[in-house]
C-alpha positions, 0 to 999 in steps of 0.5 A, a space after each residue: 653213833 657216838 654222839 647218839 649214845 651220849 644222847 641216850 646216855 644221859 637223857 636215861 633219866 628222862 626216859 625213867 620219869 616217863 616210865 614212873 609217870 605212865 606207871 601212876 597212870 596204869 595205877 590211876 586208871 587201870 588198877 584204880 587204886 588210889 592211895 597206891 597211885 598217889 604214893 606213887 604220884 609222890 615218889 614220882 615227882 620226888 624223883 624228877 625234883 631231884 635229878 632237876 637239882 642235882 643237874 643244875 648243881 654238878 652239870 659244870 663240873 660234868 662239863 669240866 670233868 668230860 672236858 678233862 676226860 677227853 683231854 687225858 684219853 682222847 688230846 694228850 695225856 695228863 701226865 705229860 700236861 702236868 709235866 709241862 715247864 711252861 704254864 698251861 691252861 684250858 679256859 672256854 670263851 667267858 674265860 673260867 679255867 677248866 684245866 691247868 697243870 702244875 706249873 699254872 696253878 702254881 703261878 695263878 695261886 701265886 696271884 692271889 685272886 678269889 677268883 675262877 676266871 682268868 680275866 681277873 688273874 692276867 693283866 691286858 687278857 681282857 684287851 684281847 680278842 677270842 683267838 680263831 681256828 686259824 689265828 692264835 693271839 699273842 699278848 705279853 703281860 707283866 706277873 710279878 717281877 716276870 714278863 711273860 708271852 701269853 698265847 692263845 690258841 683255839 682247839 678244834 677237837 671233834 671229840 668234845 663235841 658229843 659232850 659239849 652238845 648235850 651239856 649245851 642243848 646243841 647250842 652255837 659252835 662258839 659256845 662249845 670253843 676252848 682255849 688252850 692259853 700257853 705263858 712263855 717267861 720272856 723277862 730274860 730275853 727282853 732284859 737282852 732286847 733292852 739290853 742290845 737297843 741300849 748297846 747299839 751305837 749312835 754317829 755323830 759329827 760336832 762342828 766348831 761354828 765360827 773357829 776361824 773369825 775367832 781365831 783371828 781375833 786372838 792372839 797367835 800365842 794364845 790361839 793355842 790355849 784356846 783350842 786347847 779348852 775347847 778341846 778340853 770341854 768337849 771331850 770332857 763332855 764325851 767321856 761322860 757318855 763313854 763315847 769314842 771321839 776322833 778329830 777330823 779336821 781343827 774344827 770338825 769331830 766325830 764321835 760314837 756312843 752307845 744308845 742308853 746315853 741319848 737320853 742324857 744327851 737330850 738333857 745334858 746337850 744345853 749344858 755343852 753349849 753354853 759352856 764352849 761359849 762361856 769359854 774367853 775367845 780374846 778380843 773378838 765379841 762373838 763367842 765360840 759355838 759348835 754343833 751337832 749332829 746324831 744319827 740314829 739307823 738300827 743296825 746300820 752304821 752306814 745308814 747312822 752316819 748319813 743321818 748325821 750327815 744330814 742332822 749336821 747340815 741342818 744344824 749349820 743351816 739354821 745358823 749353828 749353836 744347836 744339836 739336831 738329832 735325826 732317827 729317821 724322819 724323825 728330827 729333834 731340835 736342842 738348843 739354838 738359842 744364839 743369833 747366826 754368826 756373820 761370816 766375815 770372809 765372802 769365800 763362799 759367796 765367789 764359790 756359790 756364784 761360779 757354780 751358779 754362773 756354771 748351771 745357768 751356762 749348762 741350761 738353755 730354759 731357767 724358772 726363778 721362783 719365791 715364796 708363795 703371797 711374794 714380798 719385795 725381798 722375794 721379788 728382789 732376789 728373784 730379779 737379781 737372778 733374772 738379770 744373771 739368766 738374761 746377761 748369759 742369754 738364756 730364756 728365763 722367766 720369774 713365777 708369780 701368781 699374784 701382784 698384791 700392793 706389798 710389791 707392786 709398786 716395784 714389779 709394776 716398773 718392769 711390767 710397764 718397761 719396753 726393755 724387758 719382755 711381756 713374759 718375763 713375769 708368768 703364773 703357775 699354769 704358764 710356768 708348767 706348760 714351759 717346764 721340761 726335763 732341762 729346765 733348771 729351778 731357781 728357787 730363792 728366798 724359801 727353802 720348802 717346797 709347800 712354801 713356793 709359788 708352785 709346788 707342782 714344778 718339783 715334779 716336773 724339774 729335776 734340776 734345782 736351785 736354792 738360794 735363802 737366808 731362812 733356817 732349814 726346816 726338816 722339810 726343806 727342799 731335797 737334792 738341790 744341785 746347788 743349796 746357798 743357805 746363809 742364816 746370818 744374812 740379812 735377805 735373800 736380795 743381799 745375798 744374791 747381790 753378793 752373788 752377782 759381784 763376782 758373775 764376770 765384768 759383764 754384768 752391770 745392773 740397771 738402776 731399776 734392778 738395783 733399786 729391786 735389790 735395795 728394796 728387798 734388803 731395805 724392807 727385811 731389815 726394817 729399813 737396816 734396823 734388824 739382822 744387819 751385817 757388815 755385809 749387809 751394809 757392802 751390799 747395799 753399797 754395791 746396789 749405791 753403786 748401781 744408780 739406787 735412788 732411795 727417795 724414789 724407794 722410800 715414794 714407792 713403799 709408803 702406806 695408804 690410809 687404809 692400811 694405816 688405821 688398820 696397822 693402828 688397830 692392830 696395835 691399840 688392840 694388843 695383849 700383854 702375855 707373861 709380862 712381855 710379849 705382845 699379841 695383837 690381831 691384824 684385820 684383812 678387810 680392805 687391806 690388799 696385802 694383810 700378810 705383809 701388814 701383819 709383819 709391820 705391825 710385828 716389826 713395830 710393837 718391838 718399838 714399844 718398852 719391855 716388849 720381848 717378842 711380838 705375835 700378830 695373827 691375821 685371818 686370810 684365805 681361810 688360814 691364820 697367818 702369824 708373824 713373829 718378831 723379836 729383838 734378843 731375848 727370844 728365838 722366836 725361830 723356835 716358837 714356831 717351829 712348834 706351830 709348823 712354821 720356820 724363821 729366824 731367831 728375831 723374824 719367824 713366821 707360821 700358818 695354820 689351817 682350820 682354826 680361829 684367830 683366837 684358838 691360834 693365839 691360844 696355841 702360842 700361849 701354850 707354847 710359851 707357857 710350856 717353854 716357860 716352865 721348861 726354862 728356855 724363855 
């Protein structure tokens, strides 16, 4: 009914112009007077002429005026709108202002906009989706100096439709929706927001790497002094955050800082580094280094302290003199530019090979497994733990999905030998089948589990085993009963040839195990050139010991022509980079093993003066494989971690889906050129 009187009350100005338009009719036709009728006719159309201009120039403020009135006499009353403390305002969908009170139109005017439409007045309101009946919409906006929450809420009043539907022909029901827009000032509570994620607290754990070896190479008088500057630069360096620091143990602190100073620890963390290694250690030429490790939970010092944890045992892992910050699963690298320190005493070798002897008793079925495409140093070690498996008798097996030329001179002495069985070498499908709940997994010269032979046996054992001598990666693998993870070694087959001197008096090796070993060794060292120890070197004599025939390994690994006029390729083909790094493009056509291929060639182009580090890229099963060398002027560790990859500081490798040889080149280029500009090459 209501809707019906608005009807007629406001086309009463159509009814009259019928009435006035009949009259000249009557005048026309029934009084026939002429002159009457056409005055009439005049007036007529005068009048609609009128009440046409007057609609089109005052129905939007009808609009808004009815609009208003329903608001004061049928929603809420205008004086209490206009008393609101907080902004408010009535917009319909196009975003014009039919309403505000004072507190609105004191902030819009304080804008300044020529303009009747609140898209142009509020930043990020144009961003924003018309709210529904049900769904308001929340945005936050920045006036001024203020920042305010903005809400926009849909009205859903029966009462301005009579109104609206004969302003609007009784057009859609969009068209008729007004939004009532509240603005909420939030600058003080997001000032205190800022101000608690500032305050909350950060856990970290600093570590001396090498404090022993250095002591011991200085003067028991001075050993005093020396502490005391390390100490000194450290916590020099905390009271400049405002931290709270706490000495564990001679060579382990724990500290805690407030939030707003991490990023100033990002900045600042080199500086710290470099600066305890400047510090005099005596005779010894290795300087002092330390690490450290953040953790970052919200609202969680438990949780804080885990991830330092966590953030310093991948600090130690990938061989000391960095900082590693976890929030989350979110890690960040600082530093780590120095090569693994050697530790001199083999304490932690005798540990590892007790607790290895100790699992390997506790199961009765072992998978040894390495990298995936093996090398000689993967099938070296995996051997050399085979052999720890068969002298405690238990059924073992190494996974191997592939015999490619790089091992196969080595492995094919085993598979022909009548003194070990036909499954001692199994593939991924077999090695599955095998696998039970109390199977125990060795896994050795790798520490990620995309990188295995078979990815799928992690879901299948629980029990895991890790020996490498790669940096941890933040991907490594997880929960490992047992995790010998040395940096500093040479390759996995010296440290597990470590390993196996300390097993019992049992255990001799055969001369082909020992050769397996040697050749590992042999083969990552580039014949004892790269990343060699004192250790390296009783290792490889241990392995002499044993029966090694080098000739006979020397025989065994020699190059076929093929391989050769593609290494030579490769290497007249290389480009120049910044002055002084090498990148070159190995070919995999008729090359059986390109991946291992490419690494020569790496390891060969340092031979070449004023080569700081190499890149060789080689195309194979739809990925490029990249291989990265380098003597000590770059960590080239680094460089590929940025790709994905993981490494050492002088060996580093990377492997990248879906892209060309040159694409991928690119790639490196770009993160050198950034690490240039940055001041970290």
């Amino acid at each position: 009914m209501k809707n019906h009187r608005f009807k007629i009350y406001f086309l009463m100005p159509v009814f009259c112009s019928l009435i006035l338009i009949v009259m000249n009719l009557v005048l026309v036709f029934a009084v026939k007077n002429q002159k009457a009728s056409v005055v009439a006719m005049s007036f007529t159309f005068a009048y609609i002429a009128s009440i046409l201009i007057v609609s089109a120039i005052f129905m939007s403020r009808v609009k808004r005026d009815i609009t208003l009135a329903c608001v004061s006499f049928k929603e809420v009353p205008e004086q209490v709108l206009s008393m609101f403390e907080i902004p408010y305002a009535l917009i319909d969908t196009e975003g014009s202002v039919l309403y505000t009170n004072y507190e609105m139109r004191g902030l819009l005017d304080s804008i300044k906009k020529g303009s009747n439409d609140l898209r142009d007045m509020i930043p990020n309101i144009t961003k924003v989706k018309i709210p529904t009946a049900t769904d308001d919409v929340v945005f936050h906006s920045e006036i001024g100096n203020k920042e305010y929450r903005i809400v926009l809420s849909a009205i859903n009043a029966p009462e301005f439709d009579d109104a609206l539907n004969i302003i609007n022909d009784a057009g859609p029901v969009e068209d008729k929706t007004l939004i009532s827009v509240y603005m909420y000032d939030d600058t003080e509570v997001s000032h205190l927001r800022i101000e608690n994620f500032n305050q909350q607290m950060i856990i970290g754990l600093l570590y001396i790497d090498n404090y022993d070896e250095v002591l011991e190479s200085v003067d028991e008088v001075k050993r005093s002094l020396l502490v005391a500057l390390v100490d000194r630069k450290i916590n020099k360096y905390m009271v400049y955050m405002d931290a709270v620091i706490k000495k564990l143990e001679k060579d382990k602190y724990l500290f805690v800082f407030q939030k707003k100073y991490l990023e100033e620890v990002n900045r600042t963390s080199k500086v710290l580094l470099e600066e305890v290694k400047k510090i005099n250690s005596g005779k010894s030429e290795s300087a002092i280094t330390i690490s450290m490790g953040l953790g970052i939970a919200e609202s969680n010092y438990a949780k804080s302290y885990e991830y330092a944890r966590a953030a310093i045992d991948l600090a130690l892992g990938r061989g000391g003199d960095q900082v590693v910050i976890k929030d989350g699963d979110d890690i960040t690298y600082i530093g780590g530019k120095s090569a693994s320190i050697e530790k001199s005493t083999r304490v932690t070798a005798r540990v590892k090979a007790h607790a290895l002897r100790e699992l390997i008793e506790a199961h009765d079925d072992i998978l040894i497994m390495g990298h995936s495409i093996g090398d000689v140093d993967s099938l070296g070690s995996a051997i050399g733990v085979y052999k720890i498996a068969q002298v405690l008798g238990k059924n073992a097996h190494i996974v191997i999905n592939e015999i490619n030329s790089s091992i196969r001179p080595m492995i094919s002495r085993f598979l022909d030998n009548a003194e070990y069985p036909d499954d001692m070498f199994i593939g991924s499908l077999p090695a599955q089948e095998t696998a039970h709940k109390d199977t125990l997994l060795v896994i050795v010269d790798v520490n990620r589990p995309s990188h295995t032979e078979c990815p799928e046996l992690f879901d299948l054992i629980s029990t895991v085993i890790v020996l490498d001598h790669h940096r941890v990666a933040s991907d490594s693998i997880k929960n490992a009963v047992l995790s010998y993870i040395e940096p500093y070694a040479s390759s996995a087959s010296e440290m597990v040839a470590e390993v196996l001197q300390y097993i019992g008096d049992e255990l001799r090796l055969k001369p082909i195990e020992a050769e397996a070993l040697y050749a590992g060794i042999m083969i990552d060292t580039n014949n004892f050139l790269t990343k060699t120890g004192v250790r390296t070197f009783e290792a490889a004599a241990y392995l002499r010991k044993n029966g090694v025939d080098v000739t006979r390994i020397r025989k065994a690994f020699r190059e076929d022509m093929t391989e050769y006029v593609t290494k030579a390729k490769a290497i007249t083909s290389t480009e120049i980079f910044l002055g002084g790094y090498a990148f070159a493009y190995c070919g995999s056509e008729g090359v059986e093993a390109p991946t291992v291929l490419g690494a020569q060639v790496a390891n060969e182009l340092l031979e070449i003066t004023g080569i700081k580090a190499s890149f060789v890229f080689t195309e194979f099963r739809d990925r490029v494989f990249i291989s990265a060398r380098s003597i000590d002027e770059l960590n080239v560790q680094v460089v590929m971690e940025k790709l994905g990859g993981g490494g050492h500081m002088n060996i580093a490798g990377a492997q990248l889906e879906n892209i060309t040889v040159s694409a991928a080149m690119d790639r490196v280029k770009n993160v050198l050129s950034e690490m240039a500009m940055g001041g970290d090459l």
